[in-house]
C-alpha positions in Angstrom: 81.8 -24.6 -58.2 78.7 -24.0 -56.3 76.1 -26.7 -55.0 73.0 -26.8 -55.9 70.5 -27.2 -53.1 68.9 -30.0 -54.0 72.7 -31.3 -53.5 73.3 -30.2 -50.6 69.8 -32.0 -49.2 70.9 -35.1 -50.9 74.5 -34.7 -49.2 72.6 -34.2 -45.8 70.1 -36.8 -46.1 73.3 -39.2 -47.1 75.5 -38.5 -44.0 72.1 -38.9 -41.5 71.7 -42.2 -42.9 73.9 -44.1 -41.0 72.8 -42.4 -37.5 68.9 -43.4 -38.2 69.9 -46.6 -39.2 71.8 -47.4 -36.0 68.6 -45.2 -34.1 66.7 -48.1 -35.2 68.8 -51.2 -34.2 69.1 -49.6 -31.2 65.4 -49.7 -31.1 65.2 -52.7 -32.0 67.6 -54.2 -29.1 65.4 -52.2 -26.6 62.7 -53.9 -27.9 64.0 -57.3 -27.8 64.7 -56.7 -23.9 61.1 -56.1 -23.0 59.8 -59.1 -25.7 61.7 -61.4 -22.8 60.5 -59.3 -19.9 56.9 -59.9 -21.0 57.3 -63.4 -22.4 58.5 -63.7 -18.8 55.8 -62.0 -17.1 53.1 -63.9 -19.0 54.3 -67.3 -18.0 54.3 -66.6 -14.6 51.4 -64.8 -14.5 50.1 -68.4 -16.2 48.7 -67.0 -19.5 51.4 -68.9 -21.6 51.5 -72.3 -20.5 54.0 -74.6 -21.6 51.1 -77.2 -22.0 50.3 -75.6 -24.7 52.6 -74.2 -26.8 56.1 -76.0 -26.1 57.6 -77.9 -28.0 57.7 -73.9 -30.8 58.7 -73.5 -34.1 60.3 -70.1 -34.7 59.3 -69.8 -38.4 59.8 -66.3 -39.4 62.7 -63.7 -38.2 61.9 -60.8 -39.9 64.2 -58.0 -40.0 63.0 -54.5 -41.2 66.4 -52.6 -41.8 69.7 -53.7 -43.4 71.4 -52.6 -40.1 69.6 -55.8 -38.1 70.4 -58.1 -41.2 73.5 -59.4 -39.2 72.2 -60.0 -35.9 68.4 -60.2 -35.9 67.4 -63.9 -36.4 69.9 -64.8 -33.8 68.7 -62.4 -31.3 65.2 -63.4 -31.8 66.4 -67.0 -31.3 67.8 -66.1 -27.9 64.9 -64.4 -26.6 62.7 -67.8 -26.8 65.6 -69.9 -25.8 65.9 -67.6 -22.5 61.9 -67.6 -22.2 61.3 -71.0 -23.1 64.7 -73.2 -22.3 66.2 -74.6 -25.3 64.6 -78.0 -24.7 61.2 -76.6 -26.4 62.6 -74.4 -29.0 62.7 -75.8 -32.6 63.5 -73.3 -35.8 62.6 -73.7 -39.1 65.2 -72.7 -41.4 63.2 -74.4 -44.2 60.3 -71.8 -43.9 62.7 -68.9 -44.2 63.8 -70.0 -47.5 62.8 -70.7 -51.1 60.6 -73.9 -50.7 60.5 -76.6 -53.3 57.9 -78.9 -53.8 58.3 -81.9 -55.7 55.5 -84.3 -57.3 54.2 -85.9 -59.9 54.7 -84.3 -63.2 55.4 -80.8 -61.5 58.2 -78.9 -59.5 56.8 -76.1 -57.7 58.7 -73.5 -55.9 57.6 -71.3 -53.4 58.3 -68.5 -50.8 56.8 -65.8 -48.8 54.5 -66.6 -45.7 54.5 -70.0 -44.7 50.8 -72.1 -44.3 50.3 -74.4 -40.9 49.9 -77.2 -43.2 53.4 -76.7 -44.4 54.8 -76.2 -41.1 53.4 -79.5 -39.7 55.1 -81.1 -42.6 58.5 -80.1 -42.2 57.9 -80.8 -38.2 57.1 -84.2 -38.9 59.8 -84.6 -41.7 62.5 -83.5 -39.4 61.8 -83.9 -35.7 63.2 -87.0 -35.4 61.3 -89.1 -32.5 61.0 -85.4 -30.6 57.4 -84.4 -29.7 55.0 -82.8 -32.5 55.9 -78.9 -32.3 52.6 -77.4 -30.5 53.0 -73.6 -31.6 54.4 -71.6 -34.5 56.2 -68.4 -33.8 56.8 -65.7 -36.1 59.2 -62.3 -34.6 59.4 -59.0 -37.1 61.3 -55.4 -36.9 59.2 -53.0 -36.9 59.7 -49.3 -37.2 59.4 -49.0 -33.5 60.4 -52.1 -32.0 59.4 -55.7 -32.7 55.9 -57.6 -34.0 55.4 -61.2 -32.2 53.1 -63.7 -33.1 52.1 -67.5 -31.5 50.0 -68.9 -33.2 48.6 -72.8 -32.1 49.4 -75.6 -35.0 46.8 -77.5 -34.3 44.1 -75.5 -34.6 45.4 -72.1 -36.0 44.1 -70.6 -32.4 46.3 -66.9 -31.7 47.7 -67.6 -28.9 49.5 -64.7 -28.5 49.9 -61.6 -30.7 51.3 -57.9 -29.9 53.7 -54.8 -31.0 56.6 -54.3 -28.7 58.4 -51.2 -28.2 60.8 -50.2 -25.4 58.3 -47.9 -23.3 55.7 -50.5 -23.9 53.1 -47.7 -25.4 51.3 -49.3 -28.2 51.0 -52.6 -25.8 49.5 -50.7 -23.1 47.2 -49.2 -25.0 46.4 -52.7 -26.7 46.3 -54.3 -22.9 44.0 -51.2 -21.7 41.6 -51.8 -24.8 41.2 -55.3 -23.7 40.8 -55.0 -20.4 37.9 -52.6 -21.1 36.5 -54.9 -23.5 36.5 -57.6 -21.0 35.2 -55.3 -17.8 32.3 -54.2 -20.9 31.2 -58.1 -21.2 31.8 -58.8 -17.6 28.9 -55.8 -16.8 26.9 -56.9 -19.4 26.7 -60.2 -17.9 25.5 -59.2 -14.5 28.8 -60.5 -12.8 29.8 -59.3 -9.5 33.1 -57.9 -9.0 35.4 -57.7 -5.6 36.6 -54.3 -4.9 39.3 -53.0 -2.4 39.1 -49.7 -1.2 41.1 -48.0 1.2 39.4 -44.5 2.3 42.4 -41.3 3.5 40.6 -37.9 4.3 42.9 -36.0 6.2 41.3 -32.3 6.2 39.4 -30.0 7.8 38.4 -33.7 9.4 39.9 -37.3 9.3 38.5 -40.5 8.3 40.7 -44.1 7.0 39.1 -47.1 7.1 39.6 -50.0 4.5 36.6 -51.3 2.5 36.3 -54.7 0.6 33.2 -54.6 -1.4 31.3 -56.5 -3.9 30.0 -54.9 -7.3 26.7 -56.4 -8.2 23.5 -55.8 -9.8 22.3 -56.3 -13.3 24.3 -52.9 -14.2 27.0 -53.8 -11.6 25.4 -50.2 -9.9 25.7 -51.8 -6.3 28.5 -51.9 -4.4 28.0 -54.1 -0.7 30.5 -54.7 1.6 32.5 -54.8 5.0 34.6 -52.2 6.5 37.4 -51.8 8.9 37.9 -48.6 10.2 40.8 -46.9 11.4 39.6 -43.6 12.3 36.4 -42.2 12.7 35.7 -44.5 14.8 39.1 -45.8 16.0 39.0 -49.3 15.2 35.5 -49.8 14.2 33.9 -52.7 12.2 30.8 -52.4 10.1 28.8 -52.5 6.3 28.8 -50.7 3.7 26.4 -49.8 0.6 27.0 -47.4 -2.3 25.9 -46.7 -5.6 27.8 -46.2 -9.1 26.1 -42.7 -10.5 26.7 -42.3 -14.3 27.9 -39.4 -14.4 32.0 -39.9 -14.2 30.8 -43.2 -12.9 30.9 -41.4 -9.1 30.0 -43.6 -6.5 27.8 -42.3 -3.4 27.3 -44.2 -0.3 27.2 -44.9 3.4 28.9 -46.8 5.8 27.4 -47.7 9.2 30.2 -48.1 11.8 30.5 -49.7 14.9 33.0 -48.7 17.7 34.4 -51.5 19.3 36.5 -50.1 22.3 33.2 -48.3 23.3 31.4 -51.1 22.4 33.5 -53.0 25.0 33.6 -50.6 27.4 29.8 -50.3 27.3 29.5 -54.4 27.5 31.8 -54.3 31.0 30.3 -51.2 32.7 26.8 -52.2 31.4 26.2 -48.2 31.0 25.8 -45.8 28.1 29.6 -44.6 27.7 31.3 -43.2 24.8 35.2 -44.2 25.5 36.8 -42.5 21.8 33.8 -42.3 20.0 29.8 -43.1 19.7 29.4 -46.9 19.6 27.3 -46.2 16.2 29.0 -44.1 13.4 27.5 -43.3 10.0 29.9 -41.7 7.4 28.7 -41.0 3.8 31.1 -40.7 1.2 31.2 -39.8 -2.4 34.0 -40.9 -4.7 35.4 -39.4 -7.7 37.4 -41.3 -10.2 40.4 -39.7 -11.5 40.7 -40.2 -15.1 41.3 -44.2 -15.6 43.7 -44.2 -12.7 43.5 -46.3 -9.6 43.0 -43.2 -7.4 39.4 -41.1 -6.4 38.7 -38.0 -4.8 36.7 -38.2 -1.5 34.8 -36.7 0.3 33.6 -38.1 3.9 30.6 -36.4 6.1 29.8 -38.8 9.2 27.6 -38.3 12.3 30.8 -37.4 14.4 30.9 -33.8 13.2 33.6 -34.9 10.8 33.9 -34.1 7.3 37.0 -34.8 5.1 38.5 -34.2 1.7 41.0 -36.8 0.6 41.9 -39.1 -1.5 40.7 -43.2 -2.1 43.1 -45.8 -3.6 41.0 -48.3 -5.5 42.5 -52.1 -6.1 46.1 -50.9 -5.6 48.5 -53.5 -5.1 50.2 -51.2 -2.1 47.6 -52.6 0.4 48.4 -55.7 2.1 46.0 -57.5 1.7 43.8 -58.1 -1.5 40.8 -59.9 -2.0 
């Protein structure tokens, strides 16, 4: 007898089923692995402090697909444990179940999301002499990793909240909105800003020198600063001004340089005498940002009868020293 095709697609869709499925607990674990990493991260970096938030309830371990049914809550367990330590880790079997309430004249029953109220309760009902729990934690399966949730009891303050997946893509994006937000109201404030800058144009002519400069202004359209130059002059010292243009958000500038071996030289042999280079320099530069990267094309012209094309590394952590 012959199959229809609308059997043969159902026959299809039936033996992919178990692949997807084991696609998505595979996810899933992925995503579990970086929910540590950045639970990790966080409390180093000092934006989850213990103060705060330990002693936790884990409230709700959500899983999204019948093949994390088996293994989900407990692996969601052991990622606060290993964040946390399992002296500040509490779990609330309670709110995961059918909850019964009983009073005067009524019996109520209830289930789904849990109120703060009702978490408090069960805290204080079962803690023992143990600490008041500080923070409510709810962990679901998504479709492409896992949802986490902190949330302060005492005041019903987010903490914490963000999607997980392994490549971290919807939480950079989060963190990038964010940040942007926060650079946005730290502009509109007038706030200054410390930049590091650290200047490479290697052709036709050369010209590195590091820059530390402040952002400043009531449009944060001045940049200010001191300079350390490694080339163009060799080893020179000097200031720095430039201005943000709004177009790409370029910055064009000048720094005024000065030459200390022939500075030096000049001081002992009380004469005019240029030892590598003139004992005043003035390069102008102007920087193009490259997308939202931490890198900017430059271009360098100074009063040496150099000019450059290269390349500026803005902020990046491979310098050694930071402001």
């Amino acid at each position: 007898m012959l199959l229809r095709p609308a059997t043969l697609a159902l026959c299809g869709a039936l033996c992919l089923m178990p692949s997807m499925a084991s696609a998505e607990r595979d996810t899933t674990r992925e995503a579990m692995e970086r929910l540590e990493e950045l639970l990790e991260l966080r409390q180093e970096a000092g934006r989850l402090d213990h103060s705060e938030i330990l002693p936790l309830i884990l409230v709700a371990a959500a899983p999204r697909y019948e093949a994390s049914q088996g293994w989900f809550e407990a692996r969601a367990l052991a990622a606060l444990l290993r964040a946390f330590g399992d002296g500040g880790v509490r779990v609330c079997e309670a709110c995961m179940r059918i909850r019964t309430t009983v009073g005067e004249g009524y019996l109520l029953q209830s289930s789904g999301p849990t109120a703060l109220d009702e978490i408090v309760a069960f805290d204080e009902r079962y803690r023992g002499q143990s600490a008041p729990a500080r923070s409510a934690v709810w962990i679901e399966e998504t479709q492409t990793g896992v949802a986490l949730r902190i949330v302060d009891l005492r005041n019903g303050r987010v903490i914490f909240a963000g999607n997980i997946e392994p490549d971290l893509r919807s939480y950079s994006g989060t963190q990038r909105t964010y940040r942007l937000a926060e650079e946005l109201e730290r502009r509109a404030r007038g706030e200054s800003l410390t930049h590091a800058m650290f200047d490479l144009a290697l052709y036709p002519g050369q010209h590195i020198s590091l820059e530390w400069a402040d952002q400043w202004g009531d449009t944060n359209s001045n940049l200010t600063g001191f300079v350390l130059s490694l080339y163009d002059p060799v080893l020179g010292v000097g200031a720095s001004y430039h201005r943000v243009l709004p177009w790409l958000h370029m910055t064009l500038g000048a720094k005024l340089l000065l030459s200390v071996p022939t500075a030096v030289a000049q001081g002992i042999a009380d004469a005019d005498i240029d030892i590598l280079d003139p004992v005043l320099t003035v390069t102008g530069l102007l920087r193009v940002p490259i997308g939202s990267s931490n890198f900017a094309g430059l271009l360098a012209i100074s009063t040496n009868g150099e000019i450059g094309v290269g390349i500026t590394l803005l902020n990046s952590t491979i310098l050694p020293v930071l402001p």
